[in-house]
C-alpha positions in Angstrom: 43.4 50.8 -75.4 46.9 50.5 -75.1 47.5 54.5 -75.4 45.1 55.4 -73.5 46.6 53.4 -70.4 49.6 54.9 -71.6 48.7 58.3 -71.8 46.8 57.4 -67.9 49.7 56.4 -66.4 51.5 59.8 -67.5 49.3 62.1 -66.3 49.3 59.5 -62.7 52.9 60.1 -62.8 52.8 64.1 -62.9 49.7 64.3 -60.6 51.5 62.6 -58.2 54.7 64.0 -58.3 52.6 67.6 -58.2 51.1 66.0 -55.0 54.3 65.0 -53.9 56.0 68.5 -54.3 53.2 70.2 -52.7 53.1 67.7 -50.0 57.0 68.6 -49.6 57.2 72.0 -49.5 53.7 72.8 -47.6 55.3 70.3 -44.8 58.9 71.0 -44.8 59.0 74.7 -45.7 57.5 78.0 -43.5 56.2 78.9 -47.4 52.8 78.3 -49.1 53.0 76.3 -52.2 53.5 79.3 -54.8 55.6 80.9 -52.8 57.5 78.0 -52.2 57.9 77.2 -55.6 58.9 80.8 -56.5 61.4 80.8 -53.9 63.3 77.4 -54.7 63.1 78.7 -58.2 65.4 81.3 -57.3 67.4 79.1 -54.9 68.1 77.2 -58.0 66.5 74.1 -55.9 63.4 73.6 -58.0 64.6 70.4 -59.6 65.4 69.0 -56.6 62.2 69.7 -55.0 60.6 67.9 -58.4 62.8 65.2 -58.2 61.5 64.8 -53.8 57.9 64.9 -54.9 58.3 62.3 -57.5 58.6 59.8 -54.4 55.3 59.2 -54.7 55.5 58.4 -57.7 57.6 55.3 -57.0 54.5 53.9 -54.9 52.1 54.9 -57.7 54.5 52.3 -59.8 54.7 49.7 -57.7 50.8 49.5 -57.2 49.7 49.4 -60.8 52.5 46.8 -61.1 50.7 44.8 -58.6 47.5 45.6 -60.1 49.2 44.4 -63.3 48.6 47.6 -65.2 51.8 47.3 -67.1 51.4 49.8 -69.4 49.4 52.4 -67.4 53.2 51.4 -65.2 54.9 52.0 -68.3 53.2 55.8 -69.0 54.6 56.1 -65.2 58.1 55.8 -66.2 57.5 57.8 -69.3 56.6 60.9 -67.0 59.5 60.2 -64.7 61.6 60.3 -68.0 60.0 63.8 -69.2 60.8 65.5 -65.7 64.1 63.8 -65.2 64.9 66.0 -68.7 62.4 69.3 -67.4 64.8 69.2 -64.3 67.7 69.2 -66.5 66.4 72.5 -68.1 65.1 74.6 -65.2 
């Protein structure tokens, strides 16, 4: 059980720092998503607009700590972990 609210909470933590990015450029930008993403790639401002749409993310955390979903929490911070080093790379 404990791996599978693990594993949960990782793919909440990408889904919603997706959303998030998606959600940032489709708002803030004259681009569609893909083209957005293209184009901040070749700004060089792709990890910044990851690291923007995992503020959702933060909320995601703080509900399933209310809920008292720790681990599903902990699978949260995992994926924050893995695109905190992504970012690092692109």
């Amino acid at each position: 059980m404990n791996k599978k609210d693990v594993l949960l909470g990782f793919l909440i933590g990408i889904t919603t720092t997706l959303l998030g990015s998606y959600l940032f450029i489709t708002f803030f930008t004259e681009f569609k998503f893909i083209a957005g993403i293209q184009i901040m790639k070749s700004q060089g401002n792709l990890g910044k607009i990851i690291t923007l749409g995992s503020i959702l993310t933060l909320i995601a955390f703080g509900i399933l700590l209310k809920m008292n979903k720790e681990m599903m929490a902990r699978g949260v911070v995992l994926a924050v972990i893995a695109l905190a080093i992504l970012t690092l790379f692109i």
